[in-house]
C-alpha positions in Angstrom: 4.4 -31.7 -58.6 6.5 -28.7 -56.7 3.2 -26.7 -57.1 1.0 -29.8 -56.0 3.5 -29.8 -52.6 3.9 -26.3 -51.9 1.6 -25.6 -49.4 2.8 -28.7 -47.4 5.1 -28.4 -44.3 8.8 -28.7 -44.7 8.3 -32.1 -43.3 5.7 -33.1 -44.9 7.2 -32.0 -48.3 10.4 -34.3 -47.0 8.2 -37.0 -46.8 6.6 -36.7 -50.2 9.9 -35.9 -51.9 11.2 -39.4 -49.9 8.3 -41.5 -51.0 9.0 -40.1 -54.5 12.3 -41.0 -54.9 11.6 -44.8 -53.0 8.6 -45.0 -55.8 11.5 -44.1 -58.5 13.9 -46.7 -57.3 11.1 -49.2 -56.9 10.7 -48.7 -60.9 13.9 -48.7 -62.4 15.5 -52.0 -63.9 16.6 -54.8 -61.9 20.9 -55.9 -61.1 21.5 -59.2 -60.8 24.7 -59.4 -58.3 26.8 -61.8 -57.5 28.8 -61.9 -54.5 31.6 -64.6 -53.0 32.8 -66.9 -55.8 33.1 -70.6 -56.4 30.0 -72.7 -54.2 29.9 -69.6 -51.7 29.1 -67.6 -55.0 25.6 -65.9 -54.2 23.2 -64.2 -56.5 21.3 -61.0 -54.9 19.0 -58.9 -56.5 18.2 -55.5 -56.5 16.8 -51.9 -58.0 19.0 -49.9 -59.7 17.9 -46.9 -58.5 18.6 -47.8 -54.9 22.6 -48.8 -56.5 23.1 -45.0 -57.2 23.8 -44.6 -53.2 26.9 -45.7 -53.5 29.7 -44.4 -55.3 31.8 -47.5 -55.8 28.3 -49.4 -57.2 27.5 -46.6 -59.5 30.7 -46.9 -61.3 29.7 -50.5 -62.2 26.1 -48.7 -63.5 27.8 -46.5 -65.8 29.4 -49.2 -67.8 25.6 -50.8 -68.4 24.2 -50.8 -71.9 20.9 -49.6 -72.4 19.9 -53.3 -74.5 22.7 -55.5 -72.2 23.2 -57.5 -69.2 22.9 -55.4 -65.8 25.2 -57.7 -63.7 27.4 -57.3 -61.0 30.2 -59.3 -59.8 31.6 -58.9 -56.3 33.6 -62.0 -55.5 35.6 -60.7 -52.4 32.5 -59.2 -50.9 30.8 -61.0 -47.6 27.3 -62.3 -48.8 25.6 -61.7 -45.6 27.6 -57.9 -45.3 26.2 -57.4 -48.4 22.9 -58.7 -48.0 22.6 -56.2 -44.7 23.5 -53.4 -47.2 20.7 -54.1 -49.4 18.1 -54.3 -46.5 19.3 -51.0 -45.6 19.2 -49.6 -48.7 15.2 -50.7 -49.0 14.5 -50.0 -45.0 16.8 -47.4 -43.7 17.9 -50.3 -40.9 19.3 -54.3 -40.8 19.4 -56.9 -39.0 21.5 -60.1 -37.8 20.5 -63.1 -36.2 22.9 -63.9 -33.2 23.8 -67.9 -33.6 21.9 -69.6 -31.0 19.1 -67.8 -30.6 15.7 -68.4 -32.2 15.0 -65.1 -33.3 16.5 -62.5 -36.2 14.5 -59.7 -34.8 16.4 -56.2 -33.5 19.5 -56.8 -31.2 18.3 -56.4 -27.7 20.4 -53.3 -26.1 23.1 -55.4 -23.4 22.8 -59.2 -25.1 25.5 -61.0 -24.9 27.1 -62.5 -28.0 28.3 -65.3 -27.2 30.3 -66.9 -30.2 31.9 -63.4 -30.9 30.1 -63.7 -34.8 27.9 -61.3 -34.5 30.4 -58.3 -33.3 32.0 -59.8 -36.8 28.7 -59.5 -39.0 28.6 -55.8 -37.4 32.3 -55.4 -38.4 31.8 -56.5 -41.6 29.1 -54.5 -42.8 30.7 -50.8 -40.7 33.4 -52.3 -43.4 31.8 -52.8 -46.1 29.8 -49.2 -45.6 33.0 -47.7 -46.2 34.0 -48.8 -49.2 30.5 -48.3 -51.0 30.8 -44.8 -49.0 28.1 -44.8 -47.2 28.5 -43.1 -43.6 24.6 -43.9 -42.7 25.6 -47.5 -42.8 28.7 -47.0 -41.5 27.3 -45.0 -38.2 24.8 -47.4 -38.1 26.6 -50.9 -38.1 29.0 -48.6 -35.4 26.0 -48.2 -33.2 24.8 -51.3 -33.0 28.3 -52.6 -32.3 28.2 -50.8 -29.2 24.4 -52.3 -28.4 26.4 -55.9 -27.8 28.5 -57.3 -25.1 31.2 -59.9 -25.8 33.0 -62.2 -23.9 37.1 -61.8 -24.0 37.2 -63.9 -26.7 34.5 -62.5 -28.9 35.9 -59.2 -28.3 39.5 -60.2 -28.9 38.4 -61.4 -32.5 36.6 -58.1 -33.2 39.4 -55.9 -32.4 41.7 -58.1 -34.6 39.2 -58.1 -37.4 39.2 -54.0 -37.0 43.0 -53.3 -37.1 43.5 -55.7 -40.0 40.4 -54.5 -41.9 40.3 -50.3 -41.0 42.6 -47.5 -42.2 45.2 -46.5 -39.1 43.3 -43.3 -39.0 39.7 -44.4 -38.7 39.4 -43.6 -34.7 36.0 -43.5 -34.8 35.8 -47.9 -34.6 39.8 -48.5 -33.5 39.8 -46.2 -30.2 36.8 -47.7 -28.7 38.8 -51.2 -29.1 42.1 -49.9 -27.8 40.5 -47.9 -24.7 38.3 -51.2 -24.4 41.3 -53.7 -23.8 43.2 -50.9 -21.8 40.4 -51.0 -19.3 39.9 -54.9 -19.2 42.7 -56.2 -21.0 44.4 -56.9 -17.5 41.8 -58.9 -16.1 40.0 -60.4 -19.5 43.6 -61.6 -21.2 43.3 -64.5 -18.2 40.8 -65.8 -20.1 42.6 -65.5 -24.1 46.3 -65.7 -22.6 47.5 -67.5 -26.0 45.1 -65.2 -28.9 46.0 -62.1 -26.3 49.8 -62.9 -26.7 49.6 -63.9 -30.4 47.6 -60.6 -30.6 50.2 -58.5 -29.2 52.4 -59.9 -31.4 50.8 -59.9 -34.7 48.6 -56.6 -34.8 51.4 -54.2 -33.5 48.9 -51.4 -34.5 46.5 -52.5 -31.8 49.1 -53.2 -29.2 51.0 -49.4 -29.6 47.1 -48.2 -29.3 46.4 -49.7 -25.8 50.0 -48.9 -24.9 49.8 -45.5 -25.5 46.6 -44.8 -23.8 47.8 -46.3 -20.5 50.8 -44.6 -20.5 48.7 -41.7 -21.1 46.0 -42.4 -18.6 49.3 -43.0 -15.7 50.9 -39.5 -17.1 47.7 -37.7 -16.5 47.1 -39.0 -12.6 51.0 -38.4 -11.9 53.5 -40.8 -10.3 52.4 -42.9 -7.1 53.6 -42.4 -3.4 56.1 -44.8 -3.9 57.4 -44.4 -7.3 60.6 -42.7 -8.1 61.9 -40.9 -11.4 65.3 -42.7 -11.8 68.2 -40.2 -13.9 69.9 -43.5 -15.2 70.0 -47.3 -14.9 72.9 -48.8 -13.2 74.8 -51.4 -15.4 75.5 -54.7 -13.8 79.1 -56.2 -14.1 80.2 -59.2 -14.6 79.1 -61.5 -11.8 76.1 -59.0 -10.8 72.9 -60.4 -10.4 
């Protein structure tokens, strides 16, 4: 075969090789996986081959026995984060169907998710990505994130879901969130007052994030005409008001 391709292109040689290894996947031994538990419990279906991606999969791929059961069980895994994955794995690309609207094609660049679930499904899958450690999902679920627009609600349930879901260090989906809600949090909290202030309180993470980026933002243009830098605060006595 590497004689058969080498008078091809570099690309073209890419795309044989590709088609090669899809055509290898397509024929190796079918996984039976099942993901949720109890009534949510799910059963999905896949190549092996395509499995391999992922790291945290293949370690469940080793343990098969030639003659035995190829089974996986996933029961704190999202069905339809996991579905996506799988689509992915077979198309390069996914897709989710915004609730309410009569379509499951591509996510139109600007729509407007309304009932803040499908910011969530993106979440969930950029999530999901990492822990079968696969950044080509990952970037992906993070760019069509950022094809959506929420409304202060929607987006107040995404940013919870990502600093009670991400590692402190993963910057690349927490500082959009943080610099997001330091922009508009002053005018789009009107609209959440009680899940902004529940917010604050119970995601300290997210609340020190948008914090420091508007004290960094106000150090950066320099104090106003009619601020002052006070040396000490005066303490009121007794009777002072």
């Amino acid at each position: 075969m590497e004689q058969n391709i080498a008078h091809l292109s570099s690309k073209e040689a890419d795309l044989v090789n590709t088609l090669l290894k899809f055509l290898s996947f397509l024929t190796s031994p079918i996984v039976d996986i099942y993901v949720g538990e109890g009534d949510k419990q799910t059963k999905l279906s896949a190549h092996q081959g395509l499995l391999l991606d992922s790291p945290f999969l293949s370690e469940f791929v080793d343990k098969f026995e030639s003659s035995g059961e190829r089974r996986i069980d996933l029961p704190d895994e999202d069905v339809d984060a996991f579905g996506c994955f799988l689509q992915f794995e077979y198309t390069r690309d996914y897709t989710v169907t915004q609730l309410g609207t009569p379509s499951a094609s591509e996510e139109p660049e600007g729509a407007t998710d309304k009932t803040g679930e499908e910011l969530l499904r993106h979440a969930r899958i950029y999530t999901l990505a990492e822990k079968l450690g696969l950044p080509q999902l990952k970037n992906l679920a993070h760019t069509k994130i950022h094809r959506v627009n929420g409304t202060p609600r929607g987006e107040l349930s995404y940013a919870r879901y990502v600093y009670t879901h991400t590692s402190p260090d993963d910057t690349t989906i927490r500082k959009p969130v943080a610099s997001y809600w330091a922009s508009r949090g002053h005018l789009l909290r009107h609209n959440v007052q009680a899940d902004w202030d529940n917010m604050c309180l119970e995601v300290p993470e997210f609340t020190s994030d948008v914090l420091k980026i508007l004290m960094d933002r106000k150090e950066k243009s320099g104090p106003g005409e009619t601020e002052s830098t006070p040396r000490g605060r005066k303490r009121l006595r007794a009777g002072e008001k």
